[in-house]
Residue frames relative to the residue before (quaternion, step in Angstrom):
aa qw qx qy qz dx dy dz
X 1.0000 0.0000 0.0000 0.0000 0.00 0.00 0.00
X 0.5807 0.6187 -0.3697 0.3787 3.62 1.01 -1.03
X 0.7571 0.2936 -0.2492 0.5277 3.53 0.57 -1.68
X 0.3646 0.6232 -0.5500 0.4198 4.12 0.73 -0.05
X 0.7289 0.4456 -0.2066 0.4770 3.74 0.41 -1.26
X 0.6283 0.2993 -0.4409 0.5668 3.44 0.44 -1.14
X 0.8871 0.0469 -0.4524 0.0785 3.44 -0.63 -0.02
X 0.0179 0.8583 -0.3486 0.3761 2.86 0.75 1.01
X 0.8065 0.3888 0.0912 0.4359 2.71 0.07 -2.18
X 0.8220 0.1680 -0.2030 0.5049 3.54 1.14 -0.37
X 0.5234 0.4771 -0.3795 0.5954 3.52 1.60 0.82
X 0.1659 0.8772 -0.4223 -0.1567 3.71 0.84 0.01
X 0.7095 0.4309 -0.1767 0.5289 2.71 1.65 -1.95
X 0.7261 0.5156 -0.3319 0.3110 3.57 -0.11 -0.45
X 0.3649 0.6922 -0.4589 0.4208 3.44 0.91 -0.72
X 0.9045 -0.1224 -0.1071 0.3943 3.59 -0.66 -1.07
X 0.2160 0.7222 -0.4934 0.4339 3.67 0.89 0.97
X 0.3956 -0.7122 0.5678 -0.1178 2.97 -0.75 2.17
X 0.2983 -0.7414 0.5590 0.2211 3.53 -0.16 1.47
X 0.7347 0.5630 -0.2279 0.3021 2.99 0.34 -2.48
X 0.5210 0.6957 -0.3285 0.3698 3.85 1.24 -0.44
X 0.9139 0.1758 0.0757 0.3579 3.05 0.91 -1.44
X 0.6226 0.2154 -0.2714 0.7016 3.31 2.15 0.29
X 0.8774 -0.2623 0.2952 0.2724 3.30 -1.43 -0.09
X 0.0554 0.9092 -0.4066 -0.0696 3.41 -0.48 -0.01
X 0.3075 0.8351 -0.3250 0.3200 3.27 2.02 0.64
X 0.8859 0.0528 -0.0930 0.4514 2.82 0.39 -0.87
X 0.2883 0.7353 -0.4431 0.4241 3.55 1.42 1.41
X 0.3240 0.7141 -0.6206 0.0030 3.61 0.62 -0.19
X 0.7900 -0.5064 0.2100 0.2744 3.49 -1.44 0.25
X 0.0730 -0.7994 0.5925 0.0671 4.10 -1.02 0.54
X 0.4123 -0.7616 0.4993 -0.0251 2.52 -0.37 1.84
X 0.7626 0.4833 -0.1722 0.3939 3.45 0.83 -1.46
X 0.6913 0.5124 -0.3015 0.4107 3.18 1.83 -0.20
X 0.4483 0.5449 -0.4542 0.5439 3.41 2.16 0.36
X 0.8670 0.3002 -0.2081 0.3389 3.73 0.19 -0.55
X 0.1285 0.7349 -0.4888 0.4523 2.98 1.16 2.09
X 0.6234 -0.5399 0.3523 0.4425 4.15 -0.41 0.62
X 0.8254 0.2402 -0.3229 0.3959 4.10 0.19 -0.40
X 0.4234 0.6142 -0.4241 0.5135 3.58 1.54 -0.25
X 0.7674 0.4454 -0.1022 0.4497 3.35 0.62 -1.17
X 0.5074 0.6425 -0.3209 0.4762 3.50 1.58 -0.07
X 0.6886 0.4525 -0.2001 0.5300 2.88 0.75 -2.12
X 0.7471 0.4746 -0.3861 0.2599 3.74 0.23 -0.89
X 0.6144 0.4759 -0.3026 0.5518 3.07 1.38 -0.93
X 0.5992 0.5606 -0.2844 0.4959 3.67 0.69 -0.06
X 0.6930 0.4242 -0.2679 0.5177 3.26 1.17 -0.30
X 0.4725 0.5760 -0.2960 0.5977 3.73 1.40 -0.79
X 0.8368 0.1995 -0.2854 0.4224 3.25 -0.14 -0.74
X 0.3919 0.5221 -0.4708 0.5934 4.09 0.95 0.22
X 0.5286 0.7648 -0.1270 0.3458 3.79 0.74 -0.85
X 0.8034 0.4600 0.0598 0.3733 2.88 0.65 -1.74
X 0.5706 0.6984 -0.0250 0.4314 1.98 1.26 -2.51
X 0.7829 0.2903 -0.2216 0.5037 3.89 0.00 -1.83
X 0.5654 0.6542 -0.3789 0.3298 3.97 0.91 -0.63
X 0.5884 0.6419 -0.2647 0.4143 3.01 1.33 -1.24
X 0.6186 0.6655 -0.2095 0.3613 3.26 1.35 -1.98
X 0.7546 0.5650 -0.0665 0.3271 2.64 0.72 -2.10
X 0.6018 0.5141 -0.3114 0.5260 3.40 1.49 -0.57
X 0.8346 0.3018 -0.2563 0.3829 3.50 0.68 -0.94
X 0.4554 0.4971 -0.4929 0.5501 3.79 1.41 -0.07
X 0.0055 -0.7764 0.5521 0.3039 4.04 0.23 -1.25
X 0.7787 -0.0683 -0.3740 0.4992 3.48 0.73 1.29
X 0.8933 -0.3540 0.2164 0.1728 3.04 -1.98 -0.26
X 0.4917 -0.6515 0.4294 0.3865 3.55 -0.67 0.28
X 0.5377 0.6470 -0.2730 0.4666 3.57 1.44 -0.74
X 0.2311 -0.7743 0.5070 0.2999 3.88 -0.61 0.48
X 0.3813 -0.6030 0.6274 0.3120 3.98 -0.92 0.59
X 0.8092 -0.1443 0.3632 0.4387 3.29 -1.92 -0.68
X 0.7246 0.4570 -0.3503 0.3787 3.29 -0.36 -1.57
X 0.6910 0.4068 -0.4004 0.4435 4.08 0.74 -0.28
X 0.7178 0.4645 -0.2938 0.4274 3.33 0.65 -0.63
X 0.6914 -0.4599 0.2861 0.4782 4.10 1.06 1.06
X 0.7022 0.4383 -0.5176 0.2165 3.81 0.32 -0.44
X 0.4321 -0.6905 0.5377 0.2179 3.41 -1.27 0.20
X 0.6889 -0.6750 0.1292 0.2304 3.10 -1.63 1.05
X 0.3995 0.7244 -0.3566 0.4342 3.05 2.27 0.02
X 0.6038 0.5283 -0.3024 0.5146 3.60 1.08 -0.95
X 0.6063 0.5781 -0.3545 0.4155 3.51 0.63 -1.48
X 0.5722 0.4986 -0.3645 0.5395 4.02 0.45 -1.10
X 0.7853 0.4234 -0.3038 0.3342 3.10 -0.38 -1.88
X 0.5657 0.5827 -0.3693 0.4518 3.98 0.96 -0.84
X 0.6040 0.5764 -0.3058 0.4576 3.67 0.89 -1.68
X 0.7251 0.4972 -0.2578 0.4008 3.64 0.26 -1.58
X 0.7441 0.3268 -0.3636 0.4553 3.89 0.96 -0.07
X 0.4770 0.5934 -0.5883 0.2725 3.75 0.93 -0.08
X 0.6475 0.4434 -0.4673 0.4072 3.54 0.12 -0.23
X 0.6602 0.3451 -0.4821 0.4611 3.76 0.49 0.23
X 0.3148 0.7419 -0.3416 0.4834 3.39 1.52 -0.81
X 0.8797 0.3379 -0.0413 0.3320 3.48 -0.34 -1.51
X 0.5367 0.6181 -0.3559 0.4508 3.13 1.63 -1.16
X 0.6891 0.5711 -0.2074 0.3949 3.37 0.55 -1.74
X 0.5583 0.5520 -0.3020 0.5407 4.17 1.16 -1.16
X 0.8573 0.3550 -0.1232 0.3519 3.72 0.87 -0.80
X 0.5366 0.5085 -0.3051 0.6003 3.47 1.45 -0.82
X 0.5843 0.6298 -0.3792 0.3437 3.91 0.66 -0.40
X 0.7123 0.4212 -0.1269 0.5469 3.10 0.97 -1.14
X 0.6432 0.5026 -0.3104 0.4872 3.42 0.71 -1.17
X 0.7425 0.3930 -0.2771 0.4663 3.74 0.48 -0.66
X 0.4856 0.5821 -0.4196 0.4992 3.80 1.26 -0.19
X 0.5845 0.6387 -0.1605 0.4741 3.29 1.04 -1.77
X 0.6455 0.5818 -0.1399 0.4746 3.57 0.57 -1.35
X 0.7532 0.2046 -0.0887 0.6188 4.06 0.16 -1.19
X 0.7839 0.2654 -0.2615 0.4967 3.98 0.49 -0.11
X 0.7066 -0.5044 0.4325 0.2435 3.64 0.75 1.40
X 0.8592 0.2575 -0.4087 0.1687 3.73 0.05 0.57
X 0.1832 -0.8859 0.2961 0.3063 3.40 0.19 -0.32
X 0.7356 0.0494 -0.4019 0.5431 3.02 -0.78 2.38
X 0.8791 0.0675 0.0156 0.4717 3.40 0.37 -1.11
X 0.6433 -0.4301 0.4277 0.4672 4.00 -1.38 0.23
X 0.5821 0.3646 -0.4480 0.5723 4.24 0.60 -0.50
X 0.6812 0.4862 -0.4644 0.2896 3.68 -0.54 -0.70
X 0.3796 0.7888 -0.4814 0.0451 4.07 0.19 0.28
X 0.2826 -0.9147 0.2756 0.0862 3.14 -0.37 1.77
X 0.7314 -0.5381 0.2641 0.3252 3.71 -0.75 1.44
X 0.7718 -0.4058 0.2685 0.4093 3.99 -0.38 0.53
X 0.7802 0.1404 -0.1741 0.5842 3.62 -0.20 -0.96
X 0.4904 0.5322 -0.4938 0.4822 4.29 0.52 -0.39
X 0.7673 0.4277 -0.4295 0.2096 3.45 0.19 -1.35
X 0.6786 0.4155 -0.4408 0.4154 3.74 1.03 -0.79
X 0.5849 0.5852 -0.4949 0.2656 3.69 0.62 -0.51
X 0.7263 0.5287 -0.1927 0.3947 3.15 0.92 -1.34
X 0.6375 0.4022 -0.3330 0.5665 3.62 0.93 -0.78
X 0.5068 0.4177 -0.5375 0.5289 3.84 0.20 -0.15
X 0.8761 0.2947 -0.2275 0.3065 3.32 -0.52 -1.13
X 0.5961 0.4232 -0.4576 0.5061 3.72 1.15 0.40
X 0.5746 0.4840 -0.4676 0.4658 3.44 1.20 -0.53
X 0.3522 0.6939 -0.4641 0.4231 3.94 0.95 -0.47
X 0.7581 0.5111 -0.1643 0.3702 2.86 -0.34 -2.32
X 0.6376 0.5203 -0.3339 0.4597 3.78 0.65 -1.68
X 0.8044 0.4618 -0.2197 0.3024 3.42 0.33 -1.15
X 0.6824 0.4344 -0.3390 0.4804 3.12 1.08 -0.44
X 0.5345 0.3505 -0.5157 0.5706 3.94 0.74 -0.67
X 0.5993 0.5536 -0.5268 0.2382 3.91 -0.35 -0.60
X 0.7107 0.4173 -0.1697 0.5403 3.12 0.84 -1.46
X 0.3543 -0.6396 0.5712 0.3729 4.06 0.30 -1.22
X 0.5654 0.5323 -0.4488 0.4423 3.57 0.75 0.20
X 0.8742 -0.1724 -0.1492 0.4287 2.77 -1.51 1.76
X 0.3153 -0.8545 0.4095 -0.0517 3.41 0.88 1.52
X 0.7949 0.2253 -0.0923 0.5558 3.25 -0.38 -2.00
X 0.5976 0.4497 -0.5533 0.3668 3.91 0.29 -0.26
X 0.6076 0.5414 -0.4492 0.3688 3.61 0.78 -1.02
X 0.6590 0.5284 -0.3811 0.3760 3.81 1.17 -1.25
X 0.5960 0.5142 -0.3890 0.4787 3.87 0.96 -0.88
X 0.6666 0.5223 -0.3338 0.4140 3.54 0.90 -0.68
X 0.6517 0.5271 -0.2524 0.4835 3.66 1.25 -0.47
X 0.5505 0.6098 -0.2859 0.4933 3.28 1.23 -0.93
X 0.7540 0.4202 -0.2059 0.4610 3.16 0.64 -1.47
X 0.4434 0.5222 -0.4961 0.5335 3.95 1.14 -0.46
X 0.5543 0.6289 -0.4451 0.3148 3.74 -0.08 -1.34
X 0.8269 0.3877 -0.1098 0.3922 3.24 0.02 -2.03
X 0.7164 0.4849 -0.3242 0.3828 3.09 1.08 -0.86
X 0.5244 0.6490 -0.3488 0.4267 3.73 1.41 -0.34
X 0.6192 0.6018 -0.4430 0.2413 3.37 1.16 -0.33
X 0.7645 0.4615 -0.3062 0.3299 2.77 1.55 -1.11
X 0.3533 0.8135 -0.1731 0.4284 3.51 1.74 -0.08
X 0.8043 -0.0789 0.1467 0.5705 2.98 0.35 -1.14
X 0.5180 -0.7087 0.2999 0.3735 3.69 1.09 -0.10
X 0.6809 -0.5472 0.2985 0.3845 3.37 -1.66 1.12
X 0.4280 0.7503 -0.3972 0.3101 3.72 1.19 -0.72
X 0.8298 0.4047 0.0372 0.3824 3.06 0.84 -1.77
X 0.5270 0.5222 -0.2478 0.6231 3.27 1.56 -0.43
X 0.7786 0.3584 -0.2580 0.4458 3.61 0.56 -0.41
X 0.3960 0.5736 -0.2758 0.6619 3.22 1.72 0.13
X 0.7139 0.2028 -0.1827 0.6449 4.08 0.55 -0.08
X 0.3400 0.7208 -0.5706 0.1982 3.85 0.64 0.40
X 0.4481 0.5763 -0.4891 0.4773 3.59 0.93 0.01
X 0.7013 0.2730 -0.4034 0.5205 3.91 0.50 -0.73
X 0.6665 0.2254 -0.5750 0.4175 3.68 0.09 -0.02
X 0.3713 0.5163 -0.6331 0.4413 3.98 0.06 1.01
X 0.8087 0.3669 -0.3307 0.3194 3.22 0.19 -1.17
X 0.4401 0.7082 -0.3964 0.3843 3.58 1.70 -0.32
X 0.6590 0.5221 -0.2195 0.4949 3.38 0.99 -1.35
X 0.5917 0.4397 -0.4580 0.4968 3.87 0.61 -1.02
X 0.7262 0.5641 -0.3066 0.2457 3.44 -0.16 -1.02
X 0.6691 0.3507 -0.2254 0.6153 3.24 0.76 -1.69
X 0.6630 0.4139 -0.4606 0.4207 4.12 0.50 -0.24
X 0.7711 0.1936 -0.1257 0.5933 3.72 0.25 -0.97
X 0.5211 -0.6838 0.4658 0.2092 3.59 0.09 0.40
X 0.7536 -0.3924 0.3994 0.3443 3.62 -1.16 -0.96
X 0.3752 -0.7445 0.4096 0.3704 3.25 1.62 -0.18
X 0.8063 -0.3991 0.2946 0.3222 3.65 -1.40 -0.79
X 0.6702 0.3975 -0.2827 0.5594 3.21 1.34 -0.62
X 0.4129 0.6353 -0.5105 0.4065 4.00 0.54 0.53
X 0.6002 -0.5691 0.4949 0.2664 3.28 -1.52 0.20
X 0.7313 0.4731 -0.2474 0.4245 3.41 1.40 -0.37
X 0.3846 0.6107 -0.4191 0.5508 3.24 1.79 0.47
X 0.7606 0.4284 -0.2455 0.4215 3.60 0.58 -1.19
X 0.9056 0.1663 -0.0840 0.3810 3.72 1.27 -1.02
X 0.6694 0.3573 -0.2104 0.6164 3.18 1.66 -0.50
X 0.2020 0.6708 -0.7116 0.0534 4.37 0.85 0.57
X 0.4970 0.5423 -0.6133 0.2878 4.08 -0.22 0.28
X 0.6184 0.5953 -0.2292 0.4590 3.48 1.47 -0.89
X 0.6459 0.5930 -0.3982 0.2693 3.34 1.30 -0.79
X 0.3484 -0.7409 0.4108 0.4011 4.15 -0.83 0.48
X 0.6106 -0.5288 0.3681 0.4605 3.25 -1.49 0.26
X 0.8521 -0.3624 0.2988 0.2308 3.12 -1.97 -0.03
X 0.7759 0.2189 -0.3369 0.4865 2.97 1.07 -0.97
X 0.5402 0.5796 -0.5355 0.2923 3.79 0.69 0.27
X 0.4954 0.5989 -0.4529 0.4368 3.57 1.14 -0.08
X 0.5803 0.5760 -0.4198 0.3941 3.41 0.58 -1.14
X 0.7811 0.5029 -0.1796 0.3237 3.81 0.64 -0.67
X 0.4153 0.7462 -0.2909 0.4315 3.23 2.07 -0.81
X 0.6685 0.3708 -0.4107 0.4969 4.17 0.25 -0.62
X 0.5885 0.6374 -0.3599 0.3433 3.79 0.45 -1.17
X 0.7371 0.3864 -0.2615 0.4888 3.24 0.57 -1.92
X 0.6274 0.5612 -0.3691 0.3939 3.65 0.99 -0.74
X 0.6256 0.4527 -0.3098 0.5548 4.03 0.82 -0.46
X 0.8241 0.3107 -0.3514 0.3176 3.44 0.89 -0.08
X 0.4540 0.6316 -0.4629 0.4250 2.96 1.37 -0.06
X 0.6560 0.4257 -0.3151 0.5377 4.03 0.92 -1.15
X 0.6356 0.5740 -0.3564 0.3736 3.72 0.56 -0.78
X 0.7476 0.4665 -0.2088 0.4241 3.81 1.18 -1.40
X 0.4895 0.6148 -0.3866 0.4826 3.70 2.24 -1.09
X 0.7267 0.4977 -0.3182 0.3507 3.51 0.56 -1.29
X 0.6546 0.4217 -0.3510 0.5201 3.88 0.76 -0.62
X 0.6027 0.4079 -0.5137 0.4544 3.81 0.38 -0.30
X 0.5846 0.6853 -0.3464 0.2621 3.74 0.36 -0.97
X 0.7393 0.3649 -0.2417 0.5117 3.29 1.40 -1.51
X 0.5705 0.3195 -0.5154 0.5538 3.53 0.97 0.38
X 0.8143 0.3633 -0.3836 0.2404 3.53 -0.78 -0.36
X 0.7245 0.3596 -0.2202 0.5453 3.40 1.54 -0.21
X 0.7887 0.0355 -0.2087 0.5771 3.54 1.09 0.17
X 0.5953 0.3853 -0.4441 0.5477 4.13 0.02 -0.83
X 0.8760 0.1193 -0.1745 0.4336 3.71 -0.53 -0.84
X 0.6298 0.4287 -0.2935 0.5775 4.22 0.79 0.09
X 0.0196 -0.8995 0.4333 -0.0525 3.83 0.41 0.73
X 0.6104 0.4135 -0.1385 0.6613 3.14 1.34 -1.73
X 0.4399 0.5432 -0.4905 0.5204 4.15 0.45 -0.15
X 0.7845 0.2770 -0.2357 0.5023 3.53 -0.59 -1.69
X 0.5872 0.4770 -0.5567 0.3431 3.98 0.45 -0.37
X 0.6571 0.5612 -0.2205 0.4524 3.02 0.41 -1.77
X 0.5554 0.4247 -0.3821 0.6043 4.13 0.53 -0.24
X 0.8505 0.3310 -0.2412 0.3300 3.30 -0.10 -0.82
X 0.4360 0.6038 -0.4429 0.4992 3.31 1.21 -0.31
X 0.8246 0.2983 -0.2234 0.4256 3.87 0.69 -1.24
X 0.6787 0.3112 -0.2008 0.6341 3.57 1.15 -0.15
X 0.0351 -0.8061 0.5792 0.1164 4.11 0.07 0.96
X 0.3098 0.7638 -0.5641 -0.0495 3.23 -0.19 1.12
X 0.1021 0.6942 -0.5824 0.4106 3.50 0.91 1.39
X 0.0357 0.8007 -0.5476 0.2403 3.39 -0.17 1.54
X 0.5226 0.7205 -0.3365 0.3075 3.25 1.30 -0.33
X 0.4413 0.7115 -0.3439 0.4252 3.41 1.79 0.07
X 0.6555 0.6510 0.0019 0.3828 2.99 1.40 -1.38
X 0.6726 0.2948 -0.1492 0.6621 3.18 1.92 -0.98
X 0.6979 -0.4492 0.3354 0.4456 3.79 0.80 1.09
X 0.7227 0.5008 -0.1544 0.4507 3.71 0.89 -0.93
X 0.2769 0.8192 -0.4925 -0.0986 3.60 0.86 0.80
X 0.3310 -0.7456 0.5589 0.1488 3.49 -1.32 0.42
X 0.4920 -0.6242 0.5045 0.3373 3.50 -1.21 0.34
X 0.7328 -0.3650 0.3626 0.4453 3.91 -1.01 0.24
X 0.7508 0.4256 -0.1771 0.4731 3.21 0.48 -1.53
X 0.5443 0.5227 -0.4485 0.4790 3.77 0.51 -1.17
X 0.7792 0.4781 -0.2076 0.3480 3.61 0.15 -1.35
X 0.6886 0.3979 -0.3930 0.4616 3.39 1.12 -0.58
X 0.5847 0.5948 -0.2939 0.4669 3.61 0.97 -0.55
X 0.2881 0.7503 -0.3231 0.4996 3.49 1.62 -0.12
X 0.8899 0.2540 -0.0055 0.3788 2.26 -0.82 -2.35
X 0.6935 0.3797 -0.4262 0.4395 4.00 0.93 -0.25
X 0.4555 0.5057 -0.4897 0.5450 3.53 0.77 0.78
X 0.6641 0.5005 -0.3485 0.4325 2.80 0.27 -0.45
X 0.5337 0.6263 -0.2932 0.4867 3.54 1.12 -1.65
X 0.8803 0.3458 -0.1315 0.2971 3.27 0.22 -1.61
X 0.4369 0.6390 -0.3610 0.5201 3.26 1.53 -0.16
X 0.6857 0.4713 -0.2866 0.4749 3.60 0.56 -1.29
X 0.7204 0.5323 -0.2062 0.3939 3.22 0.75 -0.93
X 0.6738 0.5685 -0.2292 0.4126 3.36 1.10 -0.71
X 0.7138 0.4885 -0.2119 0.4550 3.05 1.30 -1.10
X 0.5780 0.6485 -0.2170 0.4452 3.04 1.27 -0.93
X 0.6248 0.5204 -0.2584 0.5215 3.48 0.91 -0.96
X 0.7694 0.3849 0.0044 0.5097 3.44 0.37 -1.56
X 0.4192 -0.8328 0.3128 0.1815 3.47 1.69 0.84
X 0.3295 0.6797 -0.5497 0.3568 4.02 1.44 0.61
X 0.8672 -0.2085 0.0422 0.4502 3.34 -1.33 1.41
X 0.0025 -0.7987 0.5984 0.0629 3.47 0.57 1.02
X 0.6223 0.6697 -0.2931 0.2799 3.68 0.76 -0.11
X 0.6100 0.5849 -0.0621 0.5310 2.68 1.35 -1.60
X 0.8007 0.3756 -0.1146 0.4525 3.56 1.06 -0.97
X 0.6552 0.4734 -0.2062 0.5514 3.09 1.69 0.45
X 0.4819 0.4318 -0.3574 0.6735 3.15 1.63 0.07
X 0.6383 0.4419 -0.3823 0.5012 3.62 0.21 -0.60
X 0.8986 0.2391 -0.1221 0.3470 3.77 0.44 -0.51
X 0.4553 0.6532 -0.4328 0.4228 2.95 1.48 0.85
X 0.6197 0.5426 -0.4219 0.3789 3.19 1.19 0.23
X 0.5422 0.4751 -0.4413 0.5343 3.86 0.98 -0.91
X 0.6399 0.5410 -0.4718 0.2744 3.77 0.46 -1.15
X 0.6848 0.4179 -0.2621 0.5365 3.59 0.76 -1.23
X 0.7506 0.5493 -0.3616 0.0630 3.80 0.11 -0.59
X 0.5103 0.4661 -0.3823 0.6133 3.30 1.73 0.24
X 0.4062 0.6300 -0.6374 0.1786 4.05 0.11 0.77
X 0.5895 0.6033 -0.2956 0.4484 3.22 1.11 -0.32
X 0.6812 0.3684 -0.2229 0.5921 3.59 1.02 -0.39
X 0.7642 0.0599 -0.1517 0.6240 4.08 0.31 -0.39
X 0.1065 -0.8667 0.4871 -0.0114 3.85 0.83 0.63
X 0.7772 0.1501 -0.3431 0.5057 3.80 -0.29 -0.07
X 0.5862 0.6359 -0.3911 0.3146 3.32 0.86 -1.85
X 0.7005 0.6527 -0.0794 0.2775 2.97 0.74 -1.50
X 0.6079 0.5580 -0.0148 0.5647 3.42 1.23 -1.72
X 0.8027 0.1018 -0.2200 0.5448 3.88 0.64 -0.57
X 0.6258 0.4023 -0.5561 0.3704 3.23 0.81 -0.01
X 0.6570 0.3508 -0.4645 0.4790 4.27 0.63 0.13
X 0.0398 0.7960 -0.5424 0.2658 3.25 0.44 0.67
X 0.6920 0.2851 -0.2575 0.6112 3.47 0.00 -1.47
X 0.6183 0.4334 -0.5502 0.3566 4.06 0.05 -1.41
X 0.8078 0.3764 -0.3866 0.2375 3.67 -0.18 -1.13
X 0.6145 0.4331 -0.5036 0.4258 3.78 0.94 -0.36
X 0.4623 0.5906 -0.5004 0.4325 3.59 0.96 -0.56
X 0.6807 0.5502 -0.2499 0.4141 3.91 -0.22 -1.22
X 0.8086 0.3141 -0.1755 0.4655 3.48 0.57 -1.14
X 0.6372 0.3544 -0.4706 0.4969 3.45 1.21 0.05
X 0.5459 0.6407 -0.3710 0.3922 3.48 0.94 -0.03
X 0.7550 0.3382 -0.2149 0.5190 3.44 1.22 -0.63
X 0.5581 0.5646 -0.3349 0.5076 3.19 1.17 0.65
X 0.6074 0.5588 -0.2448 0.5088 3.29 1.53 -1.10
X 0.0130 -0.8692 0.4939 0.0220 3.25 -1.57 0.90
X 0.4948 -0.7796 0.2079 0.3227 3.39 -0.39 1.18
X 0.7660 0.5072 -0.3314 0.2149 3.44 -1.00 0.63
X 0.7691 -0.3724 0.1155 0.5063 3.63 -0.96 0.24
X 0.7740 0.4086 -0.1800 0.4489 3.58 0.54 -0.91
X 0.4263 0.3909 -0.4253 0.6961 3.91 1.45 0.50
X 0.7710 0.2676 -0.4086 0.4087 3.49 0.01 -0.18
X 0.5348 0.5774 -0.4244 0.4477 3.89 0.80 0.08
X 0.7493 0.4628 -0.2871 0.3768 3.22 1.21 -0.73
X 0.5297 0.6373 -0.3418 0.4433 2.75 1.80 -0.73
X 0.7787 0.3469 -0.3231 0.4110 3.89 0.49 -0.28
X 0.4605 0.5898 -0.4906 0.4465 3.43 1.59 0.00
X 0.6850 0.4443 -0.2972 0.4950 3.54 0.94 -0.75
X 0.5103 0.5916 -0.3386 0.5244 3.56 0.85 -0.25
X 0.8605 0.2867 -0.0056 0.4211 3.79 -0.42 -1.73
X 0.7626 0.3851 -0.1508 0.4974 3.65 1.05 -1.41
X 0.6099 0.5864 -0.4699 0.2516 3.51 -1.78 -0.28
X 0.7982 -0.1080 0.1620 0.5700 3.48 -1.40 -0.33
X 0.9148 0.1706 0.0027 0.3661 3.35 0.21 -1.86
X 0.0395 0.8887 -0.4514 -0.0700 3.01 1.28 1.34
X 0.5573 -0.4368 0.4757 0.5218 3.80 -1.40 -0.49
X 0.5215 -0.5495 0.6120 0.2270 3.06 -1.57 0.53
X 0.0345 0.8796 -0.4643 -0.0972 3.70 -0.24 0.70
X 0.7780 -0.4456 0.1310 0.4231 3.47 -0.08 0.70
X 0.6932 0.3394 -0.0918 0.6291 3.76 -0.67 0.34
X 0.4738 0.6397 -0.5107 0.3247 3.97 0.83 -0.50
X 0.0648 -0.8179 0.5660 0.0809 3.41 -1.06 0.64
X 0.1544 -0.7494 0.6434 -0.0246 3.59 0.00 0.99
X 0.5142 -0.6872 0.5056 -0.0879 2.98 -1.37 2.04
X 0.2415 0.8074 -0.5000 -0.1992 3.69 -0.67 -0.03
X 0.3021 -0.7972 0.4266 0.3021 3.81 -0.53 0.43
X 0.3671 -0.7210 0.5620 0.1720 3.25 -0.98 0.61
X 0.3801 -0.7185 0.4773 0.3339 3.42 -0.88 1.01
């Protein structure tokens, strides 16, 4: 946790700052040979073993140092009832972007801009996608329909870039696993559509890895293995500040930083290790460049922040996951489960 913070603490802005967003990316193609140089290869190996290290912890404490709900008085009736809205929660974090993405020709992100006849197919069919998770109607098809965008971007725009947006093929999986929840139209008209129990049970996981696996590609393609990129960003955006804190650094030192950092966050996150602890600690660099790349910025982490906040809410074990399908399956708008028979009285 210690050397998590230090770097951290002196990479704030850059860390989660999306080169490929805001500069070129033509004539950057990857350098490999500049990741497997002695301090790239420090920090990384320095990260792995920080890595390990808290996994190890994390296995034998089996939770967090941070307190969830359940400490702070609520009960387990709330806890459900809280569960049963992340899927609108999430829907909204995603249909935002996706529908920005959708009318402005790219697909997922500001780098991804798609070639002439792609652009109307694709933007129709993310604005689709948007509309249905927004609404809840015909949900999990919209998620098969994302999934399938995903794969289909590789060949489009390339595998580079698609793995760089692996957080939305998470959100493909939440969806088509835990559906739309209760407040959706496909609770009220289409419950044949709803999934079973135990595929919900799987829907947060696939969702931490999809944001957990986007965030570790990033620190290679945008800084460990994309040097002259993060320079060439930073040259036009100085946010090398590290002068300023008595500690100056060179460009490079700093970019190799901040992707340790990247990849730290990412690692843990994926591999579920104090998912709290590592989200509080990084919700600040995330938020601290809105002020400098301000909307672009703001909807395109969208999905990261609903991700993050259902993560710091979420708690491990058997009895968080029970609640999780009480909030899912039960309540006002419970599922209809088969064989249900629903009475009416006549006045």
């Amino acid at each position: 946790m210690a050397f998590c913070g230090l770097l951290i603490s002196i990479t704030a802005t850059s860390a989660p700052a999306h080169e490929k967003w805001f500069h070129e990316t033509e004539n950057y193609a990857l350098r490999w040979d500049l990741f497997f140089r002695p301090l790239p290869l420090t920090l990384f190996g320095a990260v792995m073993l920080a890595t390990f290290v808290a996994w190890l912890y994390w296995q034998r404490r089996g939770r967090g140092f941070v307190p969830g709900p359940e400490d702070f008085g609520t009960t387990d009736d709330r806890r459900a009832a809280l569960y049963g809205l992340i899927p609108a929660i999430l829907g909204i974090h995603v249909a935002v972007p996706l529908l920005v993405s959708g009318v402005q020709g790219e697909l997922f992100t500001p780098n991804n801009k798609l070639p002439g006849f792609w652009m109307y197919v694709f933007g129709l069919t993310q604005t689709g996608i948007a509309l249905a998770i927004f609404y809840g109607a015909l949900t999990r098809i919209a998620a098969v329909a994302l999934a399938v965008l995903w794969f289909a971007g590789i060949f489009l725009v390339g595998l580079e870039a698609m793995l760089e947006s692996a957080m939305y093929l998470g959100f493909a999986a939440f969806f088509f696993l835990a559906g739309r929840g209760p407040i959706s139209i496909d609770r009220l008209l289409l419950p044949k559509l709803e999934p079973s129990a135990r595929l919900m049970e799987k829907a947060v996981p696939a969702l931490r890895a999809g944001l957990g696996l986007s965030l570790v590609f990033v620190a290679f393609t945008e800084k460990f293995a994309n040097i002259p990129l993060a320079s060439a960003f930073l040259e036009r955006y100085p946010l090398n500040f590290t002068a300023a804190l008595g500690i100056p650094m060179s460009n490079e030192t700093f970019i190799l930083c901040a992707g340790s950092v990247e990849l730290l966050v990412g690692l843990w996150i994926l591999f579920g290790i104090f998912p709290r602890e590592i989200i509080l600690i990084a919700w600040i660099p995330i938020n601290l460049t809105l002020s400098i790349f301000n909307w672009t910025e703001l909807i395109g982490h969208l999905p990261i922040y609903g991700t993050l906040a259902v993560l710091l809410v979420w708690s491990a074990g058997g009895e968080n996951l029970a609640l999780w399908l009480n909030g899912l399956r039960r309540g006002p708008l419970a599922i209809l489960e088969k064989g249900a028979v629903i009475n009416f009285k006549s006045n």
